[in-house]
C-alpha positions in Angstrom: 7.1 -65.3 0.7 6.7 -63.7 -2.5 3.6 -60.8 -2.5 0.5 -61.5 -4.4 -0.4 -58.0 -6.9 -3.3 -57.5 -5.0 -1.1 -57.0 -1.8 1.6 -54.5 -4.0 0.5 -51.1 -3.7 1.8 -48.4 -6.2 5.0 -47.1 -4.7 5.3 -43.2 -5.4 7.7 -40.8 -4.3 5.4 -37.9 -3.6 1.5 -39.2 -3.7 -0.3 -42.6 -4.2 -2.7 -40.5 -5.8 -1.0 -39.3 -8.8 -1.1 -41.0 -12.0 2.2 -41.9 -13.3 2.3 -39.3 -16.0 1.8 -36.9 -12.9 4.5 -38.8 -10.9 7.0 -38.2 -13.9 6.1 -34.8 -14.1 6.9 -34.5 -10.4 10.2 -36.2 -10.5 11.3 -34.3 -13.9 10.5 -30.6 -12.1 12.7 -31.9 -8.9 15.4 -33.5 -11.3 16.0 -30.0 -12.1 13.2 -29.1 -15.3 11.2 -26.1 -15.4 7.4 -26.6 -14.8 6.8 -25.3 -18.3 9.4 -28.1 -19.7 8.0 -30.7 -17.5 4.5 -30.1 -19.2 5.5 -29.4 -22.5 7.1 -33.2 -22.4 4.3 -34.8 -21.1 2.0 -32.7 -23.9 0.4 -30.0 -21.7 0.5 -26.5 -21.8 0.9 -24.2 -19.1 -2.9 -23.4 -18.6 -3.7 -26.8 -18.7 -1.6 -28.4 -15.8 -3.2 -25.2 -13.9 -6.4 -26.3 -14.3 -5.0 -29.9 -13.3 -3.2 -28.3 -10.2 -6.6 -26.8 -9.7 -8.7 -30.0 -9.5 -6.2 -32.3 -7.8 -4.4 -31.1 -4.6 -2.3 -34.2 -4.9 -0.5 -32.7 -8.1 -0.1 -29.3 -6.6 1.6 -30.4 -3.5 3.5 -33.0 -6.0 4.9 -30.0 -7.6 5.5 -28.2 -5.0 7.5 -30.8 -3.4 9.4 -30.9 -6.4 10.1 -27.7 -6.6 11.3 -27.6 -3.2 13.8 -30.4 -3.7 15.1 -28.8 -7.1 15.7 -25.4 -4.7 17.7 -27.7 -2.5 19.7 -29.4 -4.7 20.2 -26.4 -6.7 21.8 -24.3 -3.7 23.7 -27.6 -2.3 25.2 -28.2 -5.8 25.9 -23.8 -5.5 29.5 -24.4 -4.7 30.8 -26.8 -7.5 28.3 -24.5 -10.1 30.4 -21.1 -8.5 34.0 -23.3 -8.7 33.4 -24.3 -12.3 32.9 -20.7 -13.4 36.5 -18.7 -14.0 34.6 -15.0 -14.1 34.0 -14.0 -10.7 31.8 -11.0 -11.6 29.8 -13.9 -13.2 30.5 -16.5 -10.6 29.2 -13.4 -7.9 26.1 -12.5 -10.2 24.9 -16.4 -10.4 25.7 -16.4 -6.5 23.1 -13.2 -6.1 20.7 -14.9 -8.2 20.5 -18.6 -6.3 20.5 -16.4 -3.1 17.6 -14.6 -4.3 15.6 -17.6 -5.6 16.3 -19.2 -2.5 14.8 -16.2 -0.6 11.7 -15.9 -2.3 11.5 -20.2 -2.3 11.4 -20.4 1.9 12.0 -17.1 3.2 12.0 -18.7 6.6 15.3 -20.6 5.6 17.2 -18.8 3.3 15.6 -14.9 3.5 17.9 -11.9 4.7 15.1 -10.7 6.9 16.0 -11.0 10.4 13.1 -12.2 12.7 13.6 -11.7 16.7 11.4 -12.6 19.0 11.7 -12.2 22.7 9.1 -12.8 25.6 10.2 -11.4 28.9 7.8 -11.3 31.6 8.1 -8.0 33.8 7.0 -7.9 37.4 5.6 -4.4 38.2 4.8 -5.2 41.4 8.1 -3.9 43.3 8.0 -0.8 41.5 4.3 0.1 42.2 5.1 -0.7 46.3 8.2 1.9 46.2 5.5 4.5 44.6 3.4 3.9 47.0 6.0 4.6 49.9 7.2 7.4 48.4 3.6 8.5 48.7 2.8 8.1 51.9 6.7 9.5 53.0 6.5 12.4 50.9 4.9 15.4 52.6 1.8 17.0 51.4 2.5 20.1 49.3 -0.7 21.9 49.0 -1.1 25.3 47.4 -2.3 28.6 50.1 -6.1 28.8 50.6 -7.1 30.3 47.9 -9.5 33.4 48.6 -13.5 32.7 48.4 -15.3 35.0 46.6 -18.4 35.6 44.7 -19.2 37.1 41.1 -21.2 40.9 41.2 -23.0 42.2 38.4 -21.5 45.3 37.8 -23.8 48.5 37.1 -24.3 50.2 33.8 -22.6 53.5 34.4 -21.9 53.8 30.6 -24.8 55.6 28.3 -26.9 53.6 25.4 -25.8 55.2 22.5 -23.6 53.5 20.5 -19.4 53.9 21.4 -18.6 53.9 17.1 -18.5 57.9 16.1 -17.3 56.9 12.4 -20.5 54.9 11.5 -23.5 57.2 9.9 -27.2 56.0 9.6 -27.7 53.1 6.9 -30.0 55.9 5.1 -27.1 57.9 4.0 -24.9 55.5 2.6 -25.2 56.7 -1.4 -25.7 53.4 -4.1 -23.2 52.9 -6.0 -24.7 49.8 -7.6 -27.2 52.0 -9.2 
């Protein structure tokens, strides 16, 4: 029963598309390397495995698997790394800083923000039929008849000249501009 090559296809922890530089990349980054590390071992700098990440969507979501697995084992390993450390000023700090990572890593999982959502579904219907009784029970309050009347143009009784005895005639206003 043994397998012919041809029938052997390339076993890979994250993608069948990665090369196995990539793939030890991957598995160095979730072993607990930085990204910059990981590259500068296989001989790439940091712009370079950008533009790589760029190009093949494989090696992006490679590394970000990775990276996700190194957050997970980092805060399930949180307890021995806070027990090994005697300070516990230090021991609180290091605890502030995993929390924090682990926050900004999946903020769905590990962030402080609280997210409540309720559905209710209100029936209005009740309410709108007592409104209506009181309505119809409720006497009509309408204000007196109001009085009918009709605008009258009222006659001049006052003369045409002017009501303002303290303004003179534009003529003798003196210059003073001149």
């Amino acid at each position: 029963m043994g397998a012919s090559p041809s029938d052997t296809k390339k076993l890979s922890v994250f993608s069948a598309e990665l090369t196995p530089a990539e793939e030890h990349l991957a598995l160095a980054i979730a072993g607990g390397s930085s990204i910059k590390n990981a590259a500068a071992d296989q001989g790439l700098t940091e712009k370079m495995l950008s533009l790589r990440r760029l190009r093949k969507p494989c090696l992006d979501q490679a590394i970000r698997q990775a990276c996700a697995i190194k957050q997970l084992s980092l805060i399930d390993g949180a307890r021995e790394i806070l027990d090994a450390e005697p300070d516990t000023n230090r021991a609180k700090l290091t605890w502030d800083v995993l929390k924090w990572t682990a926050g900004k890593f999946d903020p769905q999982q590990f962030g402080e923000r609280m997210d409540i959502n309720l559905t209710a579904t209100v029936d209005i219907g009740a309410a709108l039929a007592e409104a209506r009784n009181r309505v119809t029970v409720r006497p009509m309050c309408d204000l007196d008849d109001t009085i009918d009347g009709e605008f009258e143009a009222l006659p001049h009784d006052q003369p045409a000249e002017t009501i303002d005895k303290e303004s003179t005639d534009g003529a003798a206003i003196p210059d003073i501009f001149s």
